[in-house]
PANUVO-451685 format. One record per residue (C-alpha): residue number from 1; chain; x, y, z. Coordinates in Angstrom, 1 decimal, m for minus. Example, Ala and Ser with C-alpha at 12.3 -4.5 7.8 and 13.67 -1.06 7.14 Angstrom:
BEGIN
R  nr kette     c1     c2     c3
R   1     A   12.3   m4.5    7.8
R   2     A   13.7   m1.1    7.1
This chain:
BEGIN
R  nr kette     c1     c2     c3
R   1     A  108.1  127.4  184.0
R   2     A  104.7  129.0  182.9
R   3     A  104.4  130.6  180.1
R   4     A  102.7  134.3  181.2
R   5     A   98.9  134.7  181.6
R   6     A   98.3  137.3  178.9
R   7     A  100.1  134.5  176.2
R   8     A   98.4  131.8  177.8
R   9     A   95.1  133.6  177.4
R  10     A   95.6  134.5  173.6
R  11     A   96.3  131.3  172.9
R  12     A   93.5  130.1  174.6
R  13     A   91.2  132.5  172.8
R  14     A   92.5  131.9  169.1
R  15     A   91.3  128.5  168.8
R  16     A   87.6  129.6  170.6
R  17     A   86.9  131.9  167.9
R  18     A   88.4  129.7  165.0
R  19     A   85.9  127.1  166.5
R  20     A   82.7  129.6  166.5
R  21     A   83.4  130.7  163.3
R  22     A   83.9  127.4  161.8
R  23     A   80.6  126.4  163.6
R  24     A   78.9  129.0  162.2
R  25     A   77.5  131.4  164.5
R  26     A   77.4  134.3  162.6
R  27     A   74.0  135.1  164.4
R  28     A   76.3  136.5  167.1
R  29     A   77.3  140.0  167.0
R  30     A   80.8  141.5  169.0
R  31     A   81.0  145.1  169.4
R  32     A   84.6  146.3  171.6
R  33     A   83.1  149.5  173.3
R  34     A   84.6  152.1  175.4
R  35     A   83.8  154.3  178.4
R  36     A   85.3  156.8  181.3
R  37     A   84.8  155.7  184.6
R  38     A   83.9  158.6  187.8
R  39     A   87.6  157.9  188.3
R  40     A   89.0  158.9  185.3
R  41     A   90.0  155.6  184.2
R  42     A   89.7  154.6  180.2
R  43     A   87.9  151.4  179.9
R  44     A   86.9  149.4  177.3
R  45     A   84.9  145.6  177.0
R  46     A   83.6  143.6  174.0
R  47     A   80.0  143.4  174.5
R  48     A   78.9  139.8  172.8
R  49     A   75.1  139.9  171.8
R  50     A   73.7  136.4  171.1
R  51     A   70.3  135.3  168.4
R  52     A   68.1  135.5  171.2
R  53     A   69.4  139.1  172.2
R  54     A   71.2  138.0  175.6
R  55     A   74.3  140.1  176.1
R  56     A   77.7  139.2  177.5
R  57     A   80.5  141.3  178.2
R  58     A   84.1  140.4  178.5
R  59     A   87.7  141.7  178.4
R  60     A   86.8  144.4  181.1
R  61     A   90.2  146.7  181.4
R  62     A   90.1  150.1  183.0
R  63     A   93.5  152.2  182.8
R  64     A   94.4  155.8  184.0
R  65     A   95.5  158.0  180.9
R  66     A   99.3  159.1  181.1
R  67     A  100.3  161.7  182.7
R  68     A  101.1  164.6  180.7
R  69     A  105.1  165.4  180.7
R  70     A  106.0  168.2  183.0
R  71     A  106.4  171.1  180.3
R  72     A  109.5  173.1  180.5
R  73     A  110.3  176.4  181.5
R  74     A  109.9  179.2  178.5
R  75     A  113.6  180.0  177.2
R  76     A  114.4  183.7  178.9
R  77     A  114.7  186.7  176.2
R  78     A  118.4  187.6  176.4
């Protein structure tokens, strides 16, 4: 059996970034930012900007806020 993707991934992703820092590519510069989409979504990315100023974006997720609970009926004066 698999293990699930979002495990898999983070696994996978530890050992990058141990490797870059080790390396020593503190020239690089990640910045998590944050937006809302026409549709009312909540997104954020990690924008990744390199020594020669190229920019990379990754971990795009976009997610509709909750809903707010239905409030309840005011109790009547009695």
């Amino acid at each position: 059996m698999s293990a699930p993707p979002l495990r898999t991934a983070a696994a996978l992703a530890v050992p990058a970034v141990l490797c870059l820092a080790l390396a020593g590519c503190s020239t690089e510069k990640a910045v998590e930012k944050s937006f809302t989409d026409k549709h009312g979504r909540a997104c954020t990315y990690v924008m990744v900007e390199g020594r020669n100023g190229d920019k990379d974006v990754a971990n795009l997720s976009c997610e509709y806020p909750p809903t707010p609970a239905p409030s309840s009926p005011s109790p009547s004066p009695s």
